[in-house]
DRENFI-337857 format. One record per residue: y, x, z of N, C-alpha, C in turn; residue in one letter. Coordinates in steps of 0.05 Angstrom, whole numbers, always signed. Layout:
% DRENFI-337857
+--------+--------+--------+--------+--------+--------+--------+--------+--------+----+
!     ny !     nx !     nz !    cay !    cax !    caz !     cy !     cx !     cz ! aa !
+--------+--------+--------+--------+--------+--------+--------+--------+--------+----+
!      Y !      X !      Z !      Y !      X !      Z !      Y !      X !      Z !  a !
...
+--------+--------+--------+--------+--------+--------+--------+--------+--------+----+
This chain:
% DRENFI-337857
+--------+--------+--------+--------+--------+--------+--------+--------+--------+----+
!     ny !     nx !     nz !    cay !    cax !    caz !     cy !     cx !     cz ! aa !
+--------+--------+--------+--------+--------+--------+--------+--------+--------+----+
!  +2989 !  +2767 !  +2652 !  +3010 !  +2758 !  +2634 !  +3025 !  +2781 !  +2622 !  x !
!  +3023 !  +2804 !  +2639 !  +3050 !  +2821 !  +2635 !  +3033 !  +2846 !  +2608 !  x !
!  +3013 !  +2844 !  +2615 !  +2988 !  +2856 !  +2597 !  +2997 !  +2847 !  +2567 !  x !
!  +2992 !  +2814 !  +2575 !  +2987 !  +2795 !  +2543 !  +3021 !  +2798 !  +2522 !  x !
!  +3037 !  +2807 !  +2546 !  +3056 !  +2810 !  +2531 !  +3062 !  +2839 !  +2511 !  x !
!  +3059 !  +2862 !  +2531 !  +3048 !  +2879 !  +2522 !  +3034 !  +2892 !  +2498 !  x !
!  +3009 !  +2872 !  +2502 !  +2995 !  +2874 !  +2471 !  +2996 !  +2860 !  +2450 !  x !
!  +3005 !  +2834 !  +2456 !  +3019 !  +2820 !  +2439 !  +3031 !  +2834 !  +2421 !  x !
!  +3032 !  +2835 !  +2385 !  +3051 !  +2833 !  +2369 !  +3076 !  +2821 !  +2368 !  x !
!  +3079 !  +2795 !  +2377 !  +3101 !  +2777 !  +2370 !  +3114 !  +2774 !  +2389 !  x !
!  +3105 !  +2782 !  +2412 !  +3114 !  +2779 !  +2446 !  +3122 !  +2813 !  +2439 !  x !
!  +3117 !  +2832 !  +2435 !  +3131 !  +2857 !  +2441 !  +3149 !  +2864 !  +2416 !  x !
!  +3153 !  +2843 !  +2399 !  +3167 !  +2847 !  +2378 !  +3199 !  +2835 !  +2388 !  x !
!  +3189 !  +2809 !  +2406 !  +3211 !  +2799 !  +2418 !  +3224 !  +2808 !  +2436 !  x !
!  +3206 !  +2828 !  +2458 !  +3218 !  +2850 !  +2482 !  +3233 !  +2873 !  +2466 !  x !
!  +3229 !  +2880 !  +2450 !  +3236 !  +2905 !  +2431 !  +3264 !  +2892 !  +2425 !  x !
!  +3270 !  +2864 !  +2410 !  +3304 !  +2851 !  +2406 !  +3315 !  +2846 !  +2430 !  x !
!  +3307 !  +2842 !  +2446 !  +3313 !  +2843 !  +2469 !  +3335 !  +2859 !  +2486 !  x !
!  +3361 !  +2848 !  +2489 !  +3372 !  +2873 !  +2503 !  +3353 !  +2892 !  +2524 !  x !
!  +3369 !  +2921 !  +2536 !  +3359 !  +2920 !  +2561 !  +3358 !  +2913 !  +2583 !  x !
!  +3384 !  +2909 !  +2584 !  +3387 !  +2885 !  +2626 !  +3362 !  +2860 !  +2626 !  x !
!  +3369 !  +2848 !  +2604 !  +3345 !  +2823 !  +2600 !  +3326 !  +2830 !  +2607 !  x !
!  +3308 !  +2853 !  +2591 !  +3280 !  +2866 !  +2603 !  +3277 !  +2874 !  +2629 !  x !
!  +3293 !  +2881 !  +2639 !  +3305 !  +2889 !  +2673 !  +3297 !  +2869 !  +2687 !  x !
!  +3317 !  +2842 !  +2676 !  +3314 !  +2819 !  +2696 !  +3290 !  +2801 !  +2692 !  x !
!  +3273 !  +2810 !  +2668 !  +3244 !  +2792 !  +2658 !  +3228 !  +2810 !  +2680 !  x !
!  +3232 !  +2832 !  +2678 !  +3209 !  +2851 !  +2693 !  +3227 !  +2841 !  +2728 !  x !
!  +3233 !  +2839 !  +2738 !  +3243 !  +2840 !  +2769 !  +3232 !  +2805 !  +2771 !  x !
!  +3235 !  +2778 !  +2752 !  +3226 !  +2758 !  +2753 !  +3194 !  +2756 !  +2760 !  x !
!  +3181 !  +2769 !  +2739 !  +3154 !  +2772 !  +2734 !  +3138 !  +2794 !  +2756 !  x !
!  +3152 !  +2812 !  +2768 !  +3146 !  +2821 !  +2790 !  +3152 !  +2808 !  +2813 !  x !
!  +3167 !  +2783 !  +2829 !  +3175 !  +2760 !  +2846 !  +3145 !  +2744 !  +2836 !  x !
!  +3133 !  +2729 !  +2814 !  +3123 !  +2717 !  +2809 !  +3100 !  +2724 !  +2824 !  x !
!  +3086 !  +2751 !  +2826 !  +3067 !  +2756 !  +2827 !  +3059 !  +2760 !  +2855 !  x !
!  +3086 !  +2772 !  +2873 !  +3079 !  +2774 !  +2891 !  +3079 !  +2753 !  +2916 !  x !
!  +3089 !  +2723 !  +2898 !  +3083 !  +2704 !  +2914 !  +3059 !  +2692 !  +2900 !  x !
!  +3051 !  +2693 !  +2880 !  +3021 !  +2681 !  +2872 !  +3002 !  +2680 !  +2900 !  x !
!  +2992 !  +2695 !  +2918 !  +2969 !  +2693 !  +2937 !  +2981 !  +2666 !  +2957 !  x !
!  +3010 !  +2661 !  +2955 !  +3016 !  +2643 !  +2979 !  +3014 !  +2616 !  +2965 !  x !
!  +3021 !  +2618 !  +2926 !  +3021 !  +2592 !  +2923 !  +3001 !  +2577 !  +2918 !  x !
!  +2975 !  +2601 !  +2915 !  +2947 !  +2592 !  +2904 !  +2933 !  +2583 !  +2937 !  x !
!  +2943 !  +2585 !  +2963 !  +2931 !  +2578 !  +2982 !  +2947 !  +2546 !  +2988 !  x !
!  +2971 !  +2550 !  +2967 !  +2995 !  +2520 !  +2985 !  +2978 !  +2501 !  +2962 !  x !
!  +2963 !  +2508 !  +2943 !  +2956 !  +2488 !  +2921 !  +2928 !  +2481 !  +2928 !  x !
!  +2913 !  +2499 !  +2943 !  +2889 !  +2484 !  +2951 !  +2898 !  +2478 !  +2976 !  x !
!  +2906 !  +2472 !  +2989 !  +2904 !  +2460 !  +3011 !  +2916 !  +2437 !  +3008 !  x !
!  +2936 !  +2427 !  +2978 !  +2941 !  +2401 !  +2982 !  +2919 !  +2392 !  +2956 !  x !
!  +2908 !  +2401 !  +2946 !  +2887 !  +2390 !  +2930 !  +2861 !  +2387 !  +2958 !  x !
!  +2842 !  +2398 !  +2979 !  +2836 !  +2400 !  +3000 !  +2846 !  +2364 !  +3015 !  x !
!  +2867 !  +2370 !  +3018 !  +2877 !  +2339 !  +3039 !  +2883 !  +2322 !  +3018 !  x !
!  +2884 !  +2314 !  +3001 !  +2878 !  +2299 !  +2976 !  +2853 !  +2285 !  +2971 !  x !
!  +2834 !  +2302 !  +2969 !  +2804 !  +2292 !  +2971 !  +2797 !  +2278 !  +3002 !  x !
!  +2811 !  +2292 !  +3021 !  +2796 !  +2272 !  +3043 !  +2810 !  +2245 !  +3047 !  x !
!  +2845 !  +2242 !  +3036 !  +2856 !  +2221 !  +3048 !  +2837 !  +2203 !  +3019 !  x !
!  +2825 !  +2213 !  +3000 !  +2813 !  +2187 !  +2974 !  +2792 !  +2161 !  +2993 !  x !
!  +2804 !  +2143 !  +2985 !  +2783 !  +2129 !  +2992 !  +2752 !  +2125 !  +2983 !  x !
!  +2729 !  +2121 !  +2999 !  +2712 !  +2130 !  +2988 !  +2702 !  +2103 !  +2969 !  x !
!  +2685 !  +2107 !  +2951 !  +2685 !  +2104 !  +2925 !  +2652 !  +2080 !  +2920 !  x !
!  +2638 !  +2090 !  +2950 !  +2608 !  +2082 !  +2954 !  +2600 !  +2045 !  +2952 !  x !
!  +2596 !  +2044 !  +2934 !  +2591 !  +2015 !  +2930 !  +2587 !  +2004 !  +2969 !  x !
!  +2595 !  +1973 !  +2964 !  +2585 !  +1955 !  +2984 !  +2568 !  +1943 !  +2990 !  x !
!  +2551 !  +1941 !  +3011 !  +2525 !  +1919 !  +3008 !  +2527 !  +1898 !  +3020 !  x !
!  +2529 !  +1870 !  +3004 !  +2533 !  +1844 !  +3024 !  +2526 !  +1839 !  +3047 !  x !
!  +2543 !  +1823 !  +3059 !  +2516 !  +1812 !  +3092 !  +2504 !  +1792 !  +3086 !  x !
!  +2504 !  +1780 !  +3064 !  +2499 !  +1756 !  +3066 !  +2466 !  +1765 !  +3055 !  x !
!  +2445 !  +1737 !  +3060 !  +2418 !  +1740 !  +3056 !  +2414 !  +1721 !  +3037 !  x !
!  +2383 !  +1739 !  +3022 !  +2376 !  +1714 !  +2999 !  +2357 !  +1709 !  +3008 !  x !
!  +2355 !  +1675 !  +3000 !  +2341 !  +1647 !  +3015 !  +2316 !  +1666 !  +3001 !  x !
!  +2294 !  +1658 !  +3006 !  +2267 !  +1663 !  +2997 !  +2251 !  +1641 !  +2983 !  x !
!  +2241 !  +1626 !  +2974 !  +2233 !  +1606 !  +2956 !  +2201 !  +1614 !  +2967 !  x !
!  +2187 !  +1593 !  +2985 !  +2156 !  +1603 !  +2993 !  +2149 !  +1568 !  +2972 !  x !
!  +2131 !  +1581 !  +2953 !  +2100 !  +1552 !  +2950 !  +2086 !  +1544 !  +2968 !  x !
!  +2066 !  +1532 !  +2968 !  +2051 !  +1517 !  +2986 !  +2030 !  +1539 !  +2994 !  x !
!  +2029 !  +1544 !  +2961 !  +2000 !  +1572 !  +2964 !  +2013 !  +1591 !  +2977 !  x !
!  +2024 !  +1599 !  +2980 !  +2041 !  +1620 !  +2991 !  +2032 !  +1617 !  +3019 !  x !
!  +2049 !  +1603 !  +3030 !  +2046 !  +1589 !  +3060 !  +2021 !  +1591 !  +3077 !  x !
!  +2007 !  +1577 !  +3051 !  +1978 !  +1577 !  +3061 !  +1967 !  +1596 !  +3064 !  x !
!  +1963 !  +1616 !  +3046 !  +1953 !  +1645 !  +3050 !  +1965 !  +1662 !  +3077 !  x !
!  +1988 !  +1664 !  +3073 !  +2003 !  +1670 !  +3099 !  +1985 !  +1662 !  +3127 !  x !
!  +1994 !  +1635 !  +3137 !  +1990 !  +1623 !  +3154 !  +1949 !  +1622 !  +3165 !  x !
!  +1932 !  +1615 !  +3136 !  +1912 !  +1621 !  +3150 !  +1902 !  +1655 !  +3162 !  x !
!  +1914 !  +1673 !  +3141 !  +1912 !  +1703 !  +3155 !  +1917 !  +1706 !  +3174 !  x !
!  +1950 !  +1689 !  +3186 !  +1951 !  +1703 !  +3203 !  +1940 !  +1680 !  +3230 !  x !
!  +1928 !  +1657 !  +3229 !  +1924 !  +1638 !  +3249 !  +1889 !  +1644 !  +3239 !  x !
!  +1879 !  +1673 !  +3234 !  +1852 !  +1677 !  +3228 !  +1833 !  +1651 !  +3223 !  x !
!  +1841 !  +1641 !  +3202 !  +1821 !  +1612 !  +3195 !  +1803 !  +1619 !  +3171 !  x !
!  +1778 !  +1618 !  +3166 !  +1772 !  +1610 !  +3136 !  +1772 !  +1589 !  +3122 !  x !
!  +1777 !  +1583 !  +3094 !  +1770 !  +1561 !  +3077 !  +1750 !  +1545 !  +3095 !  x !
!  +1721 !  +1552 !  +3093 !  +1712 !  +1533 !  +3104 !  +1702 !  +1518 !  +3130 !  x !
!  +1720 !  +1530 !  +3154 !  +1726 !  +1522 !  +3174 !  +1752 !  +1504 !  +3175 !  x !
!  +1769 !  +1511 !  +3165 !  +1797 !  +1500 !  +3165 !  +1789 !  +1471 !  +3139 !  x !
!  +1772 !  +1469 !  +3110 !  +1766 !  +1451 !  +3108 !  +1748 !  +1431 !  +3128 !  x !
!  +1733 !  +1443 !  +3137 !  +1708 !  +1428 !  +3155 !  +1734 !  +1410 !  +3178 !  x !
!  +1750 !  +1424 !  +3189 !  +1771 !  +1418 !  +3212 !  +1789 !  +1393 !  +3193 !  x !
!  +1790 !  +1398 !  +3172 !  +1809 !  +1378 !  +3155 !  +1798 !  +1352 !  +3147 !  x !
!  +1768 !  +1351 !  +3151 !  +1749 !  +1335 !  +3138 !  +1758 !  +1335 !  +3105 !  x !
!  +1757 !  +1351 !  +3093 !  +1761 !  +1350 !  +3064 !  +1739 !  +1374 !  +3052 !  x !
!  +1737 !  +1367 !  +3025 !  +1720 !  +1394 !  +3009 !  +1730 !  +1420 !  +3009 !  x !
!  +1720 !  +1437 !  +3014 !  +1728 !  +1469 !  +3011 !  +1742 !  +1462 !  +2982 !  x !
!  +1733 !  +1466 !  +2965 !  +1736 !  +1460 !  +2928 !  +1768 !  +1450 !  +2934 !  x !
!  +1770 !  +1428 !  +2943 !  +1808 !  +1415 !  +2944 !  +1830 !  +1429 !  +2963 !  x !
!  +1813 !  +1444 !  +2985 !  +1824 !  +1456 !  +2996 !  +1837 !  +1488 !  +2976 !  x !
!  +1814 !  +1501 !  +2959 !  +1817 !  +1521 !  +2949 !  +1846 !  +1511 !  +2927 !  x !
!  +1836 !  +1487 !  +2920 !  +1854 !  +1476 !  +2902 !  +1884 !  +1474 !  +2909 !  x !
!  +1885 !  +1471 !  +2930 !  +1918 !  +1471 !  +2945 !  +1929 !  +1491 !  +2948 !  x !
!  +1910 !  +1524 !  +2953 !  +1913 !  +1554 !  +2956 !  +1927 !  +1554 !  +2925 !  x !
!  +1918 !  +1548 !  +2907 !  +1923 !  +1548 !  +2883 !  +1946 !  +1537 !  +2870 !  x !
!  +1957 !  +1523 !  +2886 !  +1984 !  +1494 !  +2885 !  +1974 !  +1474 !  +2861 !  x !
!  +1948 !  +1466 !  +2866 !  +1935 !  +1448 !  +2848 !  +1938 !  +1421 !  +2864 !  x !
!  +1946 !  +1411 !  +2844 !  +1949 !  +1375 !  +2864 !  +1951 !  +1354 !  +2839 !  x !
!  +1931 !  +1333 !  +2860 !  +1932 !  +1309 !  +2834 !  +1947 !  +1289 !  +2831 !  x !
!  +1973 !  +1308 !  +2817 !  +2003 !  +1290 !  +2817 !  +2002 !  +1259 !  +2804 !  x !
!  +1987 !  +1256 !  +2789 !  +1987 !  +1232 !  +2774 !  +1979 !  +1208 !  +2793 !  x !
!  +1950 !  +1212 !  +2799 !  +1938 !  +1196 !  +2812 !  +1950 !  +1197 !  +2843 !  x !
!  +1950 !  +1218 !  +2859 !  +1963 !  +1218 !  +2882 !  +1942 !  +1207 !  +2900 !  x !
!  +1914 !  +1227 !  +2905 !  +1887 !  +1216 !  +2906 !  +1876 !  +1236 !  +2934 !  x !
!  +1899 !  +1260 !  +2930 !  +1899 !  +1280 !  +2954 !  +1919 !  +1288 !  +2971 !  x !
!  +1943 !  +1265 !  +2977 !  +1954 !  +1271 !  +2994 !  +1948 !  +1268 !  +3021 !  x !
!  +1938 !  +1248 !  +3029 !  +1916 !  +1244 !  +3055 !  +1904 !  +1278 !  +3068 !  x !
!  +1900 !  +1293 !  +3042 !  +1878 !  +1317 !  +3048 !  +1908 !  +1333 !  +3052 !  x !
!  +1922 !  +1336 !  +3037 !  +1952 !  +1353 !  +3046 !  +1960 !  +1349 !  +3072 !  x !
!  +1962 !  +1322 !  +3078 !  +1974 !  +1316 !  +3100 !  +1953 !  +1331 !  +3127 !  x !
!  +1931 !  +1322 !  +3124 !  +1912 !  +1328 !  +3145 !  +1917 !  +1361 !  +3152 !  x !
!  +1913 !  +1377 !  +3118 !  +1921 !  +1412 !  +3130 !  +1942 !  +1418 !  +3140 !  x !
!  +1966 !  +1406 !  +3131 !  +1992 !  +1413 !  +3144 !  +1995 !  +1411 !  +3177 !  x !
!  +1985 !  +1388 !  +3177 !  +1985 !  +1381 !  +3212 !  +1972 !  +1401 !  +3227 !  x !
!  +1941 !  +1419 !  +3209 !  +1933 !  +1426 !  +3228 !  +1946 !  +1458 !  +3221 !  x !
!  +1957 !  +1462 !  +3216 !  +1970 !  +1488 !  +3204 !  +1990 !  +1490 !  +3221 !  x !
!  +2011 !  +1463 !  +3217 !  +2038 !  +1475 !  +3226 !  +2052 !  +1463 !  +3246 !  x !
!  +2065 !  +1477 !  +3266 !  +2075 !  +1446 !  +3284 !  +2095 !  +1427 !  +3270 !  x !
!  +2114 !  +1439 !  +3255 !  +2122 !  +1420 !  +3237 !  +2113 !  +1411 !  +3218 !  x !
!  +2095 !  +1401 !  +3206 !  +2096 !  +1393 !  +3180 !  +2106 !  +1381 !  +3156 !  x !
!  +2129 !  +1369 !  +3165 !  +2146 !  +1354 !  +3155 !  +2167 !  +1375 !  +3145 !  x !
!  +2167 !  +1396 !  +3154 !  +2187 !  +1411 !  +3140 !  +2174 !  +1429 !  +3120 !  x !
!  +2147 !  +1436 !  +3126 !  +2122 !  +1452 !  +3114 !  +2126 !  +1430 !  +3073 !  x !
!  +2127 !  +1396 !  +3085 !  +2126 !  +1389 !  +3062 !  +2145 !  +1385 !  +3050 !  x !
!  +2174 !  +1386 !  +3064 !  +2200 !  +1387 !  +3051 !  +2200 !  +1415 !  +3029 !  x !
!  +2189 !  +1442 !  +3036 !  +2200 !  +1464 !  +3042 !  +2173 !  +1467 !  +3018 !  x !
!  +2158 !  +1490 !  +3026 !  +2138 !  +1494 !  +3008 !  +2124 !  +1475 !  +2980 !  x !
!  +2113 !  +1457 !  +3004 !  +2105 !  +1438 !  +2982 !  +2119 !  +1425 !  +2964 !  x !
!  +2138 !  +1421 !  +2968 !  +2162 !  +1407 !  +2944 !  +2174 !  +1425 !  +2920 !  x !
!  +2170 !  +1448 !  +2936 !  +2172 !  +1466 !  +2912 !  +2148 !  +1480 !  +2887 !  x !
!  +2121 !  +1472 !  +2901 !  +2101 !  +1471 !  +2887 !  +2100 !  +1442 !  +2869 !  x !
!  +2111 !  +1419 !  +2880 !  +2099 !  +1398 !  +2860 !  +2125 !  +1404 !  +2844 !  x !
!  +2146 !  +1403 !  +2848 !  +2161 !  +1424 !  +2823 !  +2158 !  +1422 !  +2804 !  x !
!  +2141 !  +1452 !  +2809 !  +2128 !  +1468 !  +2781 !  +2086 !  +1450 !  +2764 !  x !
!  +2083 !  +1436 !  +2782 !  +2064 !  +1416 !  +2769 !  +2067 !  +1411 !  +2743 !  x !
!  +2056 !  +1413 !  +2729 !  +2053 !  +1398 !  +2701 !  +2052 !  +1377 !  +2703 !  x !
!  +2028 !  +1363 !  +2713 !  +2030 !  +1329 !  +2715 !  +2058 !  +1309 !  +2718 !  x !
!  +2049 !  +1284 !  +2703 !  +2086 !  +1276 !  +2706 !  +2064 !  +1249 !  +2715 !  x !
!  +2080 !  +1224 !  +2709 !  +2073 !  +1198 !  +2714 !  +2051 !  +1182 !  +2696 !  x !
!  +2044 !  +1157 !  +2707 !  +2021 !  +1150 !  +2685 !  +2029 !  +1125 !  +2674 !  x !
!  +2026 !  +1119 !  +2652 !  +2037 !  +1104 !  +2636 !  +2017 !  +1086 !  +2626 !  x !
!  +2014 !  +1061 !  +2637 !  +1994 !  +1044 !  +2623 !  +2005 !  +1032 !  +2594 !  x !
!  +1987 !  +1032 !  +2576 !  +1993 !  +1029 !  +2550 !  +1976 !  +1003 !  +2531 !  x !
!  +1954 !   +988 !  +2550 !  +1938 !   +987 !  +2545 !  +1942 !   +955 !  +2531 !  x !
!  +1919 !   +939 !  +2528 !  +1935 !   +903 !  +2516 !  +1935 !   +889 !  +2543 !  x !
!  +1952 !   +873 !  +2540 !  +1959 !   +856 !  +2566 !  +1931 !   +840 !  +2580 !  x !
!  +1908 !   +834 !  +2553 !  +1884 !   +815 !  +2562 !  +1867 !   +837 !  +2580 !  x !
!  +1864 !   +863 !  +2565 !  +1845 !   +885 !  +2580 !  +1859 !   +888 !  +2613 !  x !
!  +1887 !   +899 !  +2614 !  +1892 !   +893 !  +2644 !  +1880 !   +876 !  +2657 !  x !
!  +1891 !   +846 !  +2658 !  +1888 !   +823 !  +2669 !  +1858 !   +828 !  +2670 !  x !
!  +1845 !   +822 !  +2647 !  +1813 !   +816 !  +2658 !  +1802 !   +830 !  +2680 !  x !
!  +1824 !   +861 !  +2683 !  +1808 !   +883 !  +2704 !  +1805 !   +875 !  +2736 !  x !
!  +1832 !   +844 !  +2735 !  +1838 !   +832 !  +2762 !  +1818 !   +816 !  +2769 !  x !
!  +1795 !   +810 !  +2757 !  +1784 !   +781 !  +2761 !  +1763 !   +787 !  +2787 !  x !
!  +1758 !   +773 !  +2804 !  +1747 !   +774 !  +2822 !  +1709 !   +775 !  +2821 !  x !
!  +1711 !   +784 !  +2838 !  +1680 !   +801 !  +2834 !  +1670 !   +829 !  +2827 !  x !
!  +1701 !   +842 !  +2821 !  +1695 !   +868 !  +2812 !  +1697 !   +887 !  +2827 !  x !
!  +1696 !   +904 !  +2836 !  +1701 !   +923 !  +2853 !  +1723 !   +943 !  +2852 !  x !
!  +1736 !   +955 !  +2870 !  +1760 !   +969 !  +2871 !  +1758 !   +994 !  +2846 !  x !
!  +1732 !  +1007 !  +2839 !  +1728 !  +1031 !  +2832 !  +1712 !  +1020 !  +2797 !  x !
!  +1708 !  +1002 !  +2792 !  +1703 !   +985 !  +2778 !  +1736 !   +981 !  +2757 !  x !
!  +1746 !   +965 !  +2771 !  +1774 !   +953 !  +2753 !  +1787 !   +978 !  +2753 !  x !
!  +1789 !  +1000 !  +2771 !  +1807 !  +1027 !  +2761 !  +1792 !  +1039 !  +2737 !  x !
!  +1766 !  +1044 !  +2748 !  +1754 !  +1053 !  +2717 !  +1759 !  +1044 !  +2690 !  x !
!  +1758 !  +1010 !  +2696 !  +1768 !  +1002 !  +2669 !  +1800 !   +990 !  +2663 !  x !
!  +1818 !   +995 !  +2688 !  +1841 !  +1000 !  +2680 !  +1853 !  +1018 !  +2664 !  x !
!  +1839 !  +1045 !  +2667 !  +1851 !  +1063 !  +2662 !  +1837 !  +1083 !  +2636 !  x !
!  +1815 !  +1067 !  +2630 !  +1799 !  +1082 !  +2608 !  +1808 !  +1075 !  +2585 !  x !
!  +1825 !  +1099 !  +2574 !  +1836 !  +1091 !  +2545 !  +1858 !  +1074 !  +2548 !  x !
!  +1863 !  +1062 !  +2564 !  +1890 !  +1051 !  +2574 !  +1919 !  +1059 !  +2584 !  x !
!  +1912 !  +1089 !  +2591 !  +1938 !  +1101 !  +2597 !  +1946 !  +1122 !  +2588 !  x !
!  +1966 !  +1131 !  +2588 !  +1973 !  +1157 !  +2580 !  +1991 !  +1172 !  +2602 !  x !
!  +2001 !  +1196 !  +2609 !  +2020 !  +1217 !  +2626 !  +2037 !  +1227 !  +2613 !  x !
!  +2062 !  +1211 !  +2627 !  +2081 !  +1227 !  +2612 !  +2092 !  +1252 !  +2630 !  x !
!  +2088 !  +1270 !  +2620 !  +2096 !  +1286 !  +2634 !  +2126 !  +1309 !  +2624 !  x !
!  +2147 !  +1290 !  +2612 !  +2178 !  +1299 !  +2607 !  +2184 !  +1307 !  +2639 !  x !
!  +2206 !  +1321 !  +2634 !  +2220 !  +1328 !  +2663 !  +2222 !  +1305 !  +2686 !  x !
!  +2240 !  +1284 !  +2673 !  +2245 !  +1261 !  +2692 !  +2211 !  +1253 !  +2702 !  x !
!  +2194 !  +1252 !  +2693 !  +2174 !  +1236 !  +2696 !  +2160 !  +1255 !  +2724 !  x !
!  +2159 !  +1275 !  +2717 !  +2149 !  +1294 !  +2730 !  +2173 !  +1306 !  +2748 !  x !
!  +2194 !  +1301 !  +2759 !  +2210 !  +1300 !  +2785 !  +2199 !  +1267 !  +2803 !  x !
!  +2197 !  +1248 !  +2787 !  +2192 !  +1225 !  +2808 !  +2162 !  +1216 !  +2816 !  x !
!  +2147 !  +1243 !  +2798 !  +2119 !  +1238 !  +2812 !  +2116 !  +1257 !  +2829 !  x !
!  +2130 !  +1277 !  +2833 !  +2136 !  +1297 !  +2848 !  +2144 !  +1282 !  +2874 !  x !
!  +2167 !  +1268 !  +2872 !  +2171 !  +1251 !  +2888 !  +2156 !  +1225 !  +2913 !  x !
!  +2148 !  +1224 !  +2892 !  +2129 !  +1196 !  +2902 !  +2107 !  +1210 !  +2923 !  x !
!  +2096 !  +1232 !  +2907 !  +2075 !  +1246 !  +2920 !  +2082 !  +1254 !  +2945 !  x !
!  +2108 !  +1267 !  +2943 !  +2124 !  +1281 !  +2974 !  +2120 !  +1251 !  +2991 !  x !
!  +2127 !  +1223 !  +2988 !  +2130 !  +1202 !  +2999 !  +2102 !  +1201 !  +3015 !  x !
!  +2083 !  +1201 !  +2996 !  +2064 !  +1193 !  +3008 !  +2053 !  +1207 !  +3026 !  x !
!  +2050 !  +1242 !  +3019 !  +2045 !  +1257 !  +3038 !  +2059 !  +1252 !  +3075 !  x !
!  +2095 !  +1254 !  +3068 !  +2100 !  +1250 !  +3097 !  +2098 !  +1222 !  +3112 !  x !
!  +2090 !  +1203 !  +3090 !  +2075 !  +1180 !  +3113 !  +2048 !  +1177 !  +3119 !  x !
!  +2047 !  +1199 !  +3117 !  +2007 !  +1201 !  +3119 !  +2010 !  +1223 !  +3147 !  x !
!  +2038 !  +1242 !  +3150 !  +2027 !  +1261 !  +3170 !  +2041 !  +1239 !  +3201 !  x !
+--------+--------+--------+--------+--------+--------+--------+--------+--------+----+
């Protein structure tokens, strides 16, 4: 500083108007200044020093809490036969069902409309899980979910029904011609939550 004054123009223009005593008592100030500088540059880090440690720290938080996991059916399944070492077609053969409907369930394929394979759900679950009932609360309910299929909607004329009732026909007979050209699937949201539904029904009174 005592330099900058020095070379300064405008700063030694002002020491120059300057009485003398003044310059006396600037120079005896500015010499005090300096020779406490080493004590005040150690009193200023050391409270900049305990400053930083009393900061609280700044490190984000990580919750305790846990996120639920969302398993499908297929999921489950894959899981569960890996690790209970089964193949498709042992674990179908054990189910009495087709490998093909079995693969179909790996797949979360199910025949929501008709509701033609819960019998075969029910049978794998049992042999899969000791619970099953929660296997079909849990997994499977969240696969028929996401199903496309909704409900079926007969559309057909009142005489074509009726005639399909008449006796002498066979069970596989009157569905064939119940349903040929006679129905349609609606498959809107609502339609497809209560076939979702229905299907869960049937499954846990089958296990």
């Amino acid at each position: 500083m005592r330099e900058h004054v020095r070379s300064c123009t405008r700063c030694s223009a002002l020491l120059a108007a300057m009485p003398p005593a003044v310059e006396e008592h600037y120079d005896e100030l500015h010499g005090a200044l300096e020779s406490e500088a080493p004590s005040l540059q150690l009193m200023i880090e050391k409270e900049l020093s305990e400053g930083k440690q009393a900061e609280p720290s700044r490190a984000p938080t990580r919750r305790s809490g846990t996120r639920t996991r969302t398993v499908l059916l297929s999921q489950y399944l894959s899981e569960t036969i890996e690790a209970q070492n089964w193949d498709l077609n042992s674990l179908a053969e054990r189910a009495q069902i087709p490998t093909s409907l079995l693969s179909g369930f790996c797949k979360d394929v199910f025949d929501l409309a008709h509701r033609r394979d819960t019998d075969a759900v029910a049978h794998v679950l049992a042999i899969l899980s000791d619970e099953p009932e929660e296997v079909a609360r849990g997994p499977l309910w969240h696969s028929l979910l996401l199903t496309s299929e909704g409900m079926i909607q007969a559309n057909g004329p009142p005489e074509m029904l009726a005639g399909s009732s008449f006796a002498g026909v066979s069970d596989a007979s009157r569905e064939a011609d119940l349903f040929r050209d006679q129905f349609e699937v609606d498959c809107s949201e609502p339609a497809r939550r209560q076939a979702a539904e229905l299907y869960l029904g049937d499954v846990l009174a089958a296990l």
